[in-house]
SEDO-754297 format. One record per atom (N, C-alpha, C, CB): residue in three letters; x, y, z. Coordinates in steps of 0.001 Angstrom, whole numbers, padded with zeros to 6 digits, always signed. Glycine has a CB too. Example, Ala and Ser with C-alpha at 12.3 -4.5 7.8 and 13.67 -1.06 7.14 Angstrom:
ALA+013190-005690+007800 ALA+012300-004500+007800 ALA+013200-003300+007800 ALA+011308-004473+009046 SER+012850-002250+007080 SER+013670-001060+007140 SER+012900+000030+007870 SER+014084-000598+005725 
This chain:
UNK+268379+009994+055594 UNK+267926+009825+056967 UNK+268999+010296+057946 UNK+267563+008358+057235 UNK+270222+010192+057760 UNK+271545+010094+058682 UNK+271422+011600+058407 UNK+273157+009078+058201 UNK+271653+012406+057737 UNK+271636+013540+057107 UNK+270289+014692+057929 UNK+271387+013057+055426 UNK+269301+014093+058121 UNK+268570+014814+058817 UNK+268566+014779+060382 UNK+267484+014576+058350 UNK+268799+013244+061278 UNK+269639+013535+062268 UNK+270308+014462+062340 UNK+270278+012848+062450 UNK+271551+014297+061643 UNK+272655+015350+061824 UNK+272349+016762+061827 UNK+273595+015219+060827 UNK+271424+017163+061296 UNK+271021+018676+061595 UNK+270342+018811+062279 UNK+270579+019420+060827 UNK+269755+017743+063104 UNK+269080+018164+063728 UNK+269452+017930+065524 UNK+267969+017687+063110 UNK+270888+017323+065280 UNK+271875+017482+066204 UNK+272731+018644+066200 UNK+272598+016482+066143 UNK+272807+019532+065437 UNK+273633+020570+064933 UNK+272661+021417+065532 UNK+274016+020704+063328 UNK+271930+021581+065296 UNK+270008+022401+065859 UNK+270323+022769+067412 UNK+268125+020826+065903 UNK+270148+021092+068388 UNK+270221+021044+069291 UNK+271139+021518+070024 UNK+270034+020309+069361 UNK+272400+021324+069364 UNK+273149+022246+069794 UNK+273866+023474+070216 UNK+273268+022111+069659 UNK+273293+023784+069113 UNK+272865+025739+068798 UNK+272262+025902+069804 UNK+271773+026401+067427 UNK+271101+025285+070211 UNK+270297+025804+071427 UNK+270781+025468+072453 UNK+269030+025456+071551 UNK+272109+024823+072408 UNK+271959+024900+073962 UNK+271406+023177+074786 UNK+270576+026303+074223 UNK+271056+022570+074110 UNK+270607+021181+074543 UNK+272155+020514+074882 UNK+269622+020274+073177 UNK+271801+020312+076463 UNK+272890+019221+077125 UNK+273524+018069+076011 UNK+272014+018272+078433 UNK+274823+018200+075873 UNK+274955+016498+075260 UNK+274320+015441+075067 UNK+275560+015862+075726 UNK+274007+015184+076968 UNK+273971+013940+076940 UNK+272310+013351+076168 UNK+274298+013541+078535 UNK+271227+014634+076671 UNK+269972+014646+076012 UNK+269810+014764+074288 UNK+269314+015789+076654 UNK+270762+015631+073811 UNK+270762+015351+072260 UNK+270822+013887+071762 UNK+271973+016038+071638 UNK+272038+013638+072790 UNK+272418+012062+072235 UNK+270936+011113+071840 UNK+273378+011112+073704 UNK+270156+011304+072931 UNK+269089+010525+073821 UNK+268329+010797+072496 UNK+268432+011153+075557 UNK+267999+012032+072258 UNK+266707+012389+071278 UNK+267334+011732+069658 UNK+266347+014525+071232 UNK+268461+011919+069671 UNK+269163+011703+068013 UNK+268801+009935+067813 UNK+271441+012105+067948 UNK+269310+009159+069009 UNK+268596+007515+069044 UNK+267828+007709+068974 UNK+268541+006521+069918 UNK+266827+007944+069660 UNK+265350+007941+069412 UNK+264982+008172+067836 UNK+264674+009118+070322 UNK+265116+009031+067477 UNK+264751+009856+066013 UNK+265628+008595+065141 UNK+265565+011941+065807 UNK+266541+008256+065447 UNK+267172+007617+064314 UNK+266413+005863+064350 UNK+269112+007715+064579 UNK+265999+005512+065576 UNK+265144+004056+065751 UNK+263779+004389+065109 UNK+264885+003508+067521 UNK+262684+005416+065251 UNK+261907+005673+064963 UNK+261942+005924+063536 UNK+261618+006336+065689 UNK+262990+006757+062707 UNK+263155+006592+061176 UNK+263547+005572+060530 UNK+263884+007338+060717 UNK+264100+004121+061575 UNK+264399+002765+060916 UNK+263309+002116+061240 UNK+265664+001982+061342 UNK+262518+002630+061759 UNK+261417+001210+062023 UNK+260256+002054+061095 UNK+260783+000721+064177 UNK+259986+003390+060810 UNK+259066+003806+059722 UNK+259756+003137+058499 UNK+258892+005497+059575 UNK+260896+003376+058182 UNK+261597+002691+057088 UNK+261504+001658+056959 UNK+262653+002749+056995 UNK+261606+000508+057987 UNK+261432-000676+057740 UNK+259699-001284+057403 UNK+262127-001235+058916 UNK+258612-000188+057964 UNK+257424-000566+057668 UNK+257213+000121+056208 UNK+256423-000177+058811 UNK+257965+000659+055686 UNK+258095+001022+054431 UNK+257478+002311+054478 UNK+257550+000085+053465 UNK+257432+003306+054895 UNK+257359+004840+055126 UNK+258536+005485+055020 UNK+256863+005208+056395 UNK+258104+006960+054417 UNK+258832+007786+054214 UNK+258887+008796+054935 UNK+258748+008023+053308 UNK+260154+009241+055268 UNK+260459+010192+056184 UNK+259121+011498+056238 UNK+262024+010750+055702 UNK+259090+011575+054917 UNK+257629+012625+054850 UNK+256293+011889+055360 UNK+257239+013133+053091 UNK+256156+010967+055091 UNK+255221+009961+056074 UNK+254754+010419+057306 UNK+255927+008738+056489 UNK+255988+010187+057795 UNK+256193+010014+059198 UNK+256631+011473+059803 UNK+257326+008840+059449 UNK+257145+012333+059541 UNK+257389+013722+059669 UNK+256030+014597+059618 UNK+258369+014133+058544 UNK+255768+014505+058446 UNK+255107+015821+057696 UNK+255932+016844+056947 UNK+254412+016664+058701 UNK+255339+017881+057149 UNK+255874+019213+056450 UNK+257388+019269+057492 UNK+254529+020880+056647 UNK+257559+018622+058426 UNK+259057+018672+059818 UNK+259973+017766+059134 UNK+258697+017852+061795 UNK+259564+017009+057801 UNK+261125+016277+056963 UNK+261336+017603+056259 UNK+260950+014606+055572 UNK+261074+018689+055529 UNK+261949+019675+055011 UNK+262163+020127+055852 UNK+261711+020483+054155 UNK+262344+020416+056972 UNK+262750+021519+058127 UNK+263445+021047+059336 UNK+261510+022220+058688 UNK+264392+020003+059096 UNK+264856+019910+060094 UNK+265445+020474+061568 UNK+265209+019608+059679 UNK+265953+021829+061367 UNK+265879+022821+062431 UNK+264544+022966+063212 UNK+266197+024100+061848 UNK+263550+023711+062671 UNK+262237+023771+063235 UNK+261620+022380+064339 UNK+261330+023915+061872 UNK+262219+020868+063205 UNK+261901+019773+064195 UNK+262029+019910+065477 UNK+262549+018765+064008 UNK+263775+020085+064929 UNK+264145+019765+066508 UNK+263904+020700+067747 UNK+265578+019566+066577 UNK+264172+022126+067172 UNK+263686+022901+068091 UNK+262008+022640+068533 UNK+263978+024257+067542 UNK+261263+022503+067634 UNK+260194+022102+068672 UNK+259931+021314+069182 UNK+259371+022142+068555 UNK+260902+019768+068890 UNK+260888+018485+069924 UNK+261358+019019+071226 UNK+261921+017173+069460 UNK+262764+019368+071427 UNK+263226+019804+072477 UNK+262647+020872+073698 UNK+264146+020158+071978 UNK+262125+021564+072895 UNK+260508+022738+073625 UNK+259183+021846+073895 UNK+259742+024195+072147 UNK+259067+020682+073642 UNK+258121+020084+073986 UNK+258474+019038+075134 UNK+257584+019605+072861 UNK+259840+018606+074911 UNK+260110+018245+075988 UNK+260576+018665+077434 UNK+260580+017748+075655 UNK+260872+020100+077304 UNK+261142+021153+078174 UNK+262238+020990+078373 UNK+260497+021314+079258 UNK+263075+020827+077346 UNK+264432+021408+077564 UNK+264677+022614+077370 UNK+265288+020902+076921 UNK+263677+023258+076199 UNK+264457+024962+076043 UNK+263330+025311+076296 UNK+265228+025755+074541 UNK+263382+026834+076226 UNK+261982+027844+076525 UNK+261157+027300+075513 UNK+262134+029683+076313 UNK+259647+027589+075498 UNK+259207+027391+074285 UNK+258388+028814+073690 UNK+258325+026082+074378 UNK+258773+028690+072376 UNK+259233+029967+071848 UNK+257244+030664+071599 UNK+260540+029637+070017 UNK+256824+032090+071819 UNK+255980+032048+072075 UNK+254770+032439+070932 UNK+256185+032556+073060 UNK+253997+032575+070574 UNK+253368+032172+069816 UNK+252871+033774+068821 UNK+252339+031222+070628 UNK+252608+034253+067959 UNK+252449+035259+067025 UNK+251513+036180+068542 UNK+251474+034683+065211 UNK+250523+035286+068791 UNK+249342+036408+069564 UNK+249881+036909+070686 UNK+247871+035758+070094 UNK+250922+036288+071234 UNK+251876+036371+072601 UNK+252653+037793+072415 UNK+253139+034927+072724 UNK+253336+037279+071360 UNK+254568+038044+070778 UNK+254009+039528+070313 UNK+255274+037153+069383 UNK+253015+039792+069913 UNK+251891+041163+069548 UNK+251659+041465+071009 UNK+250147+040772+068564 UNK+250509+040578+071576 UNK+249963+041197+072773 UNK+250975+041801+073629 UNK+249219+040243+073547 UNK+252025+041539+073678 UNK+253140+041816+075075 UNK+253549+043215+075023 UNK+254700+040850+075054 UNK+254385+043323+073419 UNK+255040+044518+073414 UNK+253457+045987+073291 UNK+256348+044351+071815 UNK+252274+045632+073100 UNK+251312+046677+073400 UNK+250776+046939+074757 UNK+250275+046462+072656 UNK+251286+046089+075701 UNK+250959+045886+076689 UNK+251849+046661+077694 UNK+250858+044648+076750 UNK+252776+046581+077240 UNK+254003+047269+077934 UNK+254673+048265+077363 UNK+254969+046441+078193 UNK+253906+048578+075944 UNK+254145+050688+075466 UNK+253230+050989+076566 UNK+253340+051621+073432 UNK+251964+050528+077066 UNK+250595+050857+077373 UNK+250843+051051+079287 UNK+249352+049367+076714 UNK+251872+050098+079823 UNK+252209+050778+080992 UNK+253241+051577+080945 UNK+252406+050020+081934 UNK+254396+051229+080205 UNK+255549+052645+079967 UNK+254657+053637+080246 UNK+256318+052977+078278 UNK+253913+054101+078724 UNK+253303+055620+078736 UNK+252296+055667+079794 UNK+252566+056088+077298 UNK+251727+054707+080520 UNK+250615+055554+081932 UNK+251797+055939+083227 UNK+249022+054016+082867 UNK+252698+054985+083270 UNK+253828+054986+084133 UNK+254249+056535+084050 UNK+255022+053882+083648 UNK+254958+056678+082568 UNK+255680+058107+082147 UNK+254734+059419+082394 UNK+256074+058081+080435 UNK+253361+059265+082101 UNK+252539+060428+082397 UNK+252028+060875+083689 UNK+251551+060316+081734 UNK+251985+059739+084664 UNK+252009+059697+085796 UNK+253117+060540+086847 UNK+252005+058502+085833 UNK+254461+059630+086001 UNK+255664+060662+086799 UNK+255386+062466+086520 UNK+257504+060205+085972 UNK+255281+062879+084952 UNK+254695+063830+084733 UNK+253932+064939+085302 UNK+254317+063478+084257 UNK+252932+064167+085699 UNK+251912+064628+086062 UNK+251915+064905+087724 UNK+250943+063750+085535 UNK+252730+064276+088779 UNK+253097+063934+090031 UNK+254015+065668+090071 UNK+254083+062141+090167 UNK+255139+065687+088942 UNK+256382+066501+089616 UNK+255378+067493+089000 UNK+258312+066374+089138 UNK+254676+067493+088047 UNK+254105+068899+087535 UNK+252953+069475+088941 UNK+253079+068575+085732 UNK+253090+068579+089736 UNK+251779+069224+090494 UNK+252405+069714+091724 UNK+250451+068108+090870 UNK+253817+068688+091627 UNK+254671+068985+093008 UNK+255347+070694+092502 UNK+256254+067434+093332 UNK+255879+070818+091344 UNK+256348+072227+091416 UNK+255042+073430+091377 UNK+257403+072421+090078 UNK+254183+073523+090472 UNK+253016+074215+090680 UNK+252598+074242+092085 UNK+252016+073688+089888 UNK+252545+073310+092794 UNK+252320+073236+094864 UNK+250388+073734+094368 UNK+253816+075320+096455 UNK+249966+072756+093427 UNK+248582+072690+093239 UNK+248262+071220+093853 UNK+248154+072917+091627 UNK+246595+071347+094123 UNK+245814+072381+094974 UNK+246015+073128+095819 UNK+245125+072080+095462 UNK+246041+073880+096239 UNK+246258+074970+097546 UNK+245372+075113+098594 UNK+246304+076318+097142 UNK+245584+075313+099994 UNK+244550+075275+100604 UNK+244962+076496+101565 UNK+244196+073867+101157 UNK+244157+077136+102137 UNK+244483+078521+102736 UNK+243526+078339+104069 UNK+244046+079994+101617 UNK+244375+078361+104856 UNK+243300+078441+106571 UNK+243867+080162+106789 UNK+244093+076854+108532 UNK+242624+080879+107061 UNK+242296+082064+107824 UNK+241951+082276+108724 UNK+241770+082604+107573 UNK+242635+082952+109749 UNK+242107+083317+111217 UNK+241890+084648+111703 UNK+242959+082841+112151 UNK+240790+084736+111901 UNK+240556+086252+111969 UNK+240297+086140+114027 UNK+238741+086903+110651 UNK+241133+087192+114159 UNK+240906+087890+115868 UNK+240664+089253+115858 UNK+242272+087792+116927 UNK+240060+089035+117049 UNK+239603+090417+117468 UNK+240431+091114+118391 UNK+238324+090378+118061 UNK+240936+092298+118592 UNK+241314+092554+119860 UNK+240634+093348+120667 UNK+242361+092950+119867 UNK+240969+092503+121906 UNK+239709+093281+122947 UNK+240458+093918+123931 UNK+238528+092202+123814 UNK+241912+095038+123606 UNK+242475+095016+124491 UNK+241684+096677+124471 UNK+244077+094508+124469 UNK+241237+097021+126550 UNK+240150+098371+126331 UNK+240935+099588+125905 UNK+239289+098849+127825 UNK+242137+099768+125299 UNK+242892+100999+125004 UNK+242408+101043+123364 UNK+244751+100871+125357 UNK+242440+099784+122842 UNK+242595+099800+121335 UNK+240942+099669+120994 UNK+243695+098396+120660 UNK+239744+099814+121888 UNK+238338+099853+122086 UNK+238386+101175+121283 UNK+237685+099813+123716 UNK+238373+101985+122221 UNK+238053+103482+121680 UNK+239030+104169+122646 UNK+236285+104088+121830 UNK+239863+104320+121220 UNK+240970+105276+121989 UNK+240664+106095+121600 UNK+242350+105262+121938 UNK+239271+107079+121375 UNK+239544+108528+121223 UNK+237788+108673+121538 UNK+240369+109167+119462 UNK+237721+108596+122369 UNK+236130+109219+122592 UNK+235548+109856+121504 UNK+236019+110314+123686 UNK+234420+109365+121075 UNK+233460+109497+120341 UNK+233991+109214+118641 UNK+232878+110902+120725 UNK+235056+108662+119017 UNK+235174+108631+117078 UNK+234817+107139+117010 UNK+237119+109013+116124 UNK+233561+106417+117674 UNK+233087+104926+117361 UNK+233994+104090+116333 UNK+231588+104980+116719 UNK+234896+104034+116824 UNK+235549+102645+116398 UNK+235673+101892+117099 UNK+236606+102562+115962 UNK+235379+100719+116359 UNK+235369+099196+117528 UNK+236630+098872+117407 UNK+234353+097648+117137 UNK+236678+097485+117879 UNK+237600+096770+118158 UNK+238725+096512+117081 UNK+237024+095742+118570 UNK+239995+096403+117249 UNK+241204+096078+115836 UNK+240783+094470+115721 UNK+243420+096336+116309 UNK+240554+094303+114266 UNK+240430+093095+113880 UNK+241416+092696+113168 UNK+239415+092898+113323 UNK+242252+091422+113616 UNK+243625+090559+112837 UNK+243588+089507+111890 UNK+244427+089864+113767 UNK+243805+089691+110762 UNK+243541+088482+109851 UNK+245123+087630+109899 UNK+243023+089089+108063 UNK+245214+086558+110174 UNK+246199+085786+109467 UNK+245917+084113+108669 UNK+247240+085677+110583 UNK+246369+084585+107486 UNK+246317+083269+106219 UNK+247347+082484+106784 UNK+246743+083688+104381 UNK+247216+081390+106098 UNK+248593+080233+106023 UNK+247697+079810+104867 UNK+249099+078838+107548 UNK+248592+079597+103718 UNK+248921+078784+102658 UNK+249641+077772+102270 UNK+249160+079241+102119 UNK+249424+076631+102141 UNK+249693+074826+101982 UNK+249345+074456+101134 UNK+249176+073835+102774 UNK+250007+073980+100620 UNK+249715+072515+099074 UNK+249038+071577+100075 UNK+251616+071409+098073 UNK+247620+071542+099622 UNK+247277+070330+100167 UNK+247612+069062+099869 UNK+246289+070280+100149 UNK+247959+068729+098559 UNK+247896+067229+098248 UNK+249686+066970+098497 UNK+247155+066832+096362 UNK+250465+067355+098522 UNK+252106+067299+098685 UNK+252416+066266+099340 UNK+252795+068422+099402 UNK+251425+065390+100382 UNK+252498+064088+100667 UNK+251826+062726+099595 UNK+252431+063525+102771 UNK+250443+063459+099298 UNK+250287+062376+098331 UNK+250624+062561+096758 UNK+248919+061995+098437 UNK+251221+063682+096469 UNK+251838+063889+095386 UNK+253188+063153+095341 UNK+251928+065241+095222 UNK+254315+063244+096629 UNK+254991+062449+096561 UNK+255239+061514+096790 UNK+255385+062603+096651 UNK+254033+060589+097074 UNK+253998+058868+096964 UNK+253687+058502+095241 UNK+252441+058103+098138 UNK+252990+059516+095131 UNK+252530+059210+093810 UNK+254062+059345+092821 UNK+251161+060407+093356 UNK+254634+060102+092865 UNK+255822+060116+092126 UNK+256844+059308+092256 UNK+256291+061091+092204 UNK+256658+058686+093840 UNK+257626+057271+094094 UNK+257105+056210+093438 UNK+257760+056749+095620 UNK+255632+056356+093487 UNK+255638+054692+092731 UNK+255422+054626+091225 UNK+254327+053681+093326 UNK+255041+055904+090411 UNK+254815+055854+089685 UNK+257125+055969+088809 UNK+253363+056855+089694 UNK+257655+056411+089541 UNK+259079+056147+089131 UNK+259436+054623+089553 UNK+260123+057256+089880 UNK+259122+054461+090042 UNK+259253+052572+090186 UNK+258504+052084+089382 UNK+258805+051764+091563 UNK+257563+052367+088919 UNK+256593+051428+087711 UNK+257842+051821+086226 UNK+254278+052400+087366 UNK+258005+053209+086405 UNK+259163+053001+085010 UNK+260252+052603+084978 UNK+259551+053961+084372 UNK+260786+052394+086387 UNK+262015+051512+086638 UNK+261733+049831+086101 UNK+262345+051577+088421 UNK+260564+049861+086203 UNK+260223+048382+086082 UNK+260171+048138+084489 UNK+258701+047986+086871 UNK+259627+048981+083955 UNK+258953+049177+082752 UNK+260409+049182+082008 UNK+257864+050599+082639 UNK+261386+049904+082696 UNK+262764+049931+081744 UNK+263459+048697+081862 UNK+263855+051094+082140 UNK+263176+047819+082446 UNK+263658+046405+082955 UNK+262805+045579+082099 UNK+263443+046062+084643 UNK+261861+045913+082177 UNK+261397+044821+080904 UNK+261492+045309+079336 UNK+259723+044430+081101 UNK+261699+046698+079165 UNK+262240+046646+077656 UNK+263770+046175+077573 UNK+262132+048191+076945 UNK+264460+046145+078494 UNK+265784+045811+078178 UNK+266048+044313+078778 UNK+266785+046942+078779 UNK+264866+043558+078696 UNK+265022+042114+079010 UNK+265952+042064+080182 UNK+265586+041256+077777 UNK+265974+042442+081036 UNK+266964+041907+081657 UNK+266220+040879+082902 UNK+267945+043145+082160 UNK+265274+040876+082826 UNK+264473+040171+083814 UNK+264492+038605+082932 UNK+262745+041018+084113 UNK+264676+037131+084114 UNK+265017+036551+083694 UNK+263954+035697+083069 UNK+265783+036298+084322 UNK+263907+034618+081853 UNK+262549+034055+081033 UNK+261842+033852+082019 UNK+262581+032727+080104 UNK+260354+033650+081145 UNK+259243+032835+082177 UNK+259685+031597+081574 UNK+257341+033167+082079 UNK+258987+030617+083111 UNK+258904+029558+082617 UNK+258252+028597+082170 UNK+259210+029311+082934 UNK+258800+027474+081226 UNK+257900+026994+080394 UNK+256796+026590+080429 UNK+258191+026386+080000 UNK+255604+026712+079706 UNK+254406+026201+080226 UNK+254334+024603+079718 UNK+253129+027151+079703 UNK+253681+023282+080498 UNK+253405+021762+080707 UNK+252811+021690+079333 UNK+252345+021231+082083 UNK+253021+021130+078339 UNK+252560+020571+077442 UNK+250911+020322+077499 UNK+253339+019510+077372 UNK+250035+020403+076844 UNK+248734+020639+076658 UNK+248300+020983+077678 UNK+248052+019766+076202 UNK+248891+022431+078619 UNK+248175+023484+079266 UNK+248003+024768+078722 UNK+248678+023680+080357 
């Protein structure tokens, strides 16, 4: 009995559990294994499958009481990291796709202005050779989409700024969720 305390003060400690709260939980655990004992139960009794595993106990007493994170569950631990290849790569194809449109300067849009000149020398400057008037074309050519190409490349480089912040953990835990929520 003393023996499984003890590791499971050794546990608590590893993680990180304040002193003074180990202390708190180790009484507890050690009154609760003298009074199963004294009703004549066995640590497996009263445990379960958590008397061979003393580590596991304690770490999940202490996560239930919200002292440490609580550690998250197989479907958590899957769903997350597919979740976040899945914005990386829309993030990454996005930036892609933003500078590829910004150097190409696609779509294009072309305004044409055509004038006439009506000045009466350039009418018919030569009697009888019917030519009309000099007609002036001038194009202008513009990337149409170019200021929304480069919003699009600002935020879509901030989504992978973000995206590189959460593969390298540096963003700090969530926090724990209330016991039977």
């Amino acid at each position: 009995m003393s023996d499984f305390v003890e590791q499971c003060r050794q546990e608590w400690k590893r993680l990180g559990v304040p002193g003074p709260l180990a202390e708190e939980m180790a009484t507890d655990l050690t009154t609760d294994l003298r009074e199963a004992e004294a009703e004549g139960l066995s640590i497996e009794e009263l445990l379960g499958s958590s008397a061979f595993d003393p580590q596991s106990f304690a770490a999940s007493w202490a996560s239930e009481r919200g002292i440490i994170p609580v550690t998250p569950t197989n479907a958590e631990t899957r769903r997350r990291p597919v979740a976040l290849v899945a914005f990386t790569v829309v993030a990454a194809i996005t930036v892609l796709v933003a500078a590829l449109l910004l150097v190409t300067g696609e779509p294009k849009v072309s305004l044409v202005a055509t004038r006439a000149s009506t000045h009466p020398l350039l009418l018919h400057p030569f009697p009888g050779t019917g030519t009309g008037p000099v007609i002036r074309r001038t194009t202008v050519s513009a990337s149409a989409a170019a200021p929304i190409e480069w919003v699009l490349l600002f935020v879509a480089l901030v989504a992978l700024g973000f995206a590189a912040l959460l593969w390298s953990g540096s963003l700090p835990p969530r926090a724990p969720r209330p016991a039977g929520g």
